[in-house]
Structures are given as C-alpha cells and as structure tokens.
C-alpha positions, 0 to 999 in steps of 0.5 A: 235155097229154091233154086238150090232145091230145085239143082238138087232134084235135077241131078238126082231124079230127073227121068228116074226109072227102075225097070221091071226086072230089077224091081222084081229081083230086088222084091224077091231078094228082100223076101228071101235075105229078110227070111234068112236074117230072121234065124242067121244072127241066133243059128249059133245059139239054136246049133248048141242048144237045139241040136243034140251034140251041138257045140261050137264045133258044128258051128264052124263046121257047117258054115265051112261046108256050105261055103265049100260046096258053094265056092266048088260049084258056083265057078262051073256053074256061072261058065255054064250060064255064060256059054249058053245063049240067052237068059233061060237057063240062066233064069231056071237055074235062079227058080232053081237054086231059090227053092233049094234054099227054101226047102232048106228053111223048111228041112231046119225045122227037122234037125236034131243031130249034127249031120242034119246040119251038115245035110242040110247046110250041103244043100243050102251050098248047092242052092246058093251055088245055082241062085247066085251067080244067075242073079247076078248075071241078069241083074247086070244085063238088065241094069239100066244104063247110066243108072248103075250105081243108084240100082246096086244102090236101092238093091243094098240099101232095100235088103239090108233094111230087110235084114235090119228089121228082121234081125231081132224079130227073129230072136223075138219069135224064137223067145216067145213062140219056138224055133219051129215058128223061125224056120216055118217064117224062114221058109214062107218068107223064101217061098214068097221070094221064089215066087215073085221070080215069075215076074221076070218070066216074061221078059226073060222069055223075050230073050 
C-alpha cells in the first residue's frame, strides 16, 4: 500500500507547477463567474417580478439578444487578436471586455422596463464578444506543456465550486436584503475580477 502511495504521488504531483498566468486568469474567472452565479440561477424570477412588463417573453428574449450579439462579434473579434503580433491587444481587449461585463452588473441595478434589459444584455454581448475569445487565446499560449489537461482541469473545477456556493447565496441575498444587494455583489465581485488581470501585465508586456 506504501508503495502503492508513493506511485500514485509520482505520477500525479511530480514537479507540478502552475504558472503565474494561468493562476491569475483562473482568480479572476472565479471572481467574475461566482459574481454572475450570484443572480443567473434567479434572473428569471427577478425579469418577471422586478421588471414592469416583465413576463417570460423577455426572459428568452434577452438570453437571444445577448447570444446574438456575442456570436456576431466574437468570430472578428478572436481574427482580429490573431492577426496582430503579440498579446497586447490581445490582453486589453480582455481588461476591455471584463469591465463591460462589470459595468453590466452595476446598469442591473437601474433596470425597470423590458428595453433596460435588452440594453443591457446588448452590452453584456458585447463584453462577452471582447473578453472571450482573448481569454482564451492567452490562456492557451501560456498553458504549460504536458500539463494541459490538469490546467483546463483546476480552471473547470475552481469556477464551478465558485458558481456552486454562490448559486444559492444569491437567492438568499435577494430574500433577505433586496435585488439591489445581488447586483452591487455582482459588480464588486466582477470589478475584483477585472482587477486581478493586471497580474498578467507583465508578462503580457514581455511578449
């Protein structure tokens, strides 16, 4: 059994290293995907009970708009990081699209008719569209080799236990205190998350 033990830390930790990019992509997608899990699982409810007019209609409507704006936009977008050299454009365009999606967490907070919703899920298409596909496009430059499936990995796994706790923290938060308290966690949470991509400046810097 000892030895046994001792195989099993040999294959699966020997030399295990995660370098400083991926760390700081994955804390700022923790932030910003637990932010957003405090008000995703209960958007519906707050659409047709918050939102004057606010029936299931707008529920599928602004998860069309957003998905259109994105999938219009991030296919040009993602051209335009690989054509240019280097990651600069590619790490702005992330900052970029991050804080869109942050100021969307905030702009909830004012939302009172059904073309609020649909503004505001227009930009958060946008952000989505910039932050994206740059994400990615560093995250797979910078994973480190032969460790590709424990990074995606500890990537998955990190933000899902993100989304996980925050999931009925938010209904909780909206219960007890207001939708008002959700959103302005929303958008600290994303703000954080925003932040913490100037971890990666400089080695982006490097490039």
């Amino acid at each position: 059994m000892q030895i046994n033990m001792r195989r099993i830390k040999t294959i699966y930790f020997r030399n295990l290293h995660v370098n400083p990019v991926i760390k700081f992509l994955t804390y700022s997608d923790i932030l910003m995907l637990s932010g957003w899990g405090l008000i995703n699982p209960i958007i519906a409810v707050y659409f047709t009970d918050q939102v004057k007019g606010g029936d299931l209609t707008l529920v599928g409507l602004s998860s069309t708009v957003y998905f259109l704006v994105k999938s219009f936009l991030q296919i040009p977008i993602a051209r335009y990081i690989d054509y240019k050299k280097g990651e600069r454009d590619d790490y702005w365009l992330l900052v970029l699209g991050s804080f869109v999606i942050t100021l969307c967490g905030f702009m909830y907070i004012f939302v009172s008719l059904p073309w609020h919703v649909y503004a505001v899920q227009f930009l958060y298409g946008i952000g989505g569209a910039l932050a994206y596909p740059s994400w990615q496009a560093i995250f797979t430059r910078h994973i480190d080799r032969n460790e590709e499936g424990f990074e995606w990995s500890l990537y998955y796994t990190s933000t899902d236990l993100g989304s996980a706790l925050t999931a009925g923290l938010g209904s909780l938060i909206a219960t007890v205190f207001g939708y008002y308290w959700v959103f302005l966690c929303v958008g600290f949470a994303s703000l954080l998350g925003t932040a913490l991509l100037m971890g990666i400046y400089l080695d982006i810097r490097k490039k």
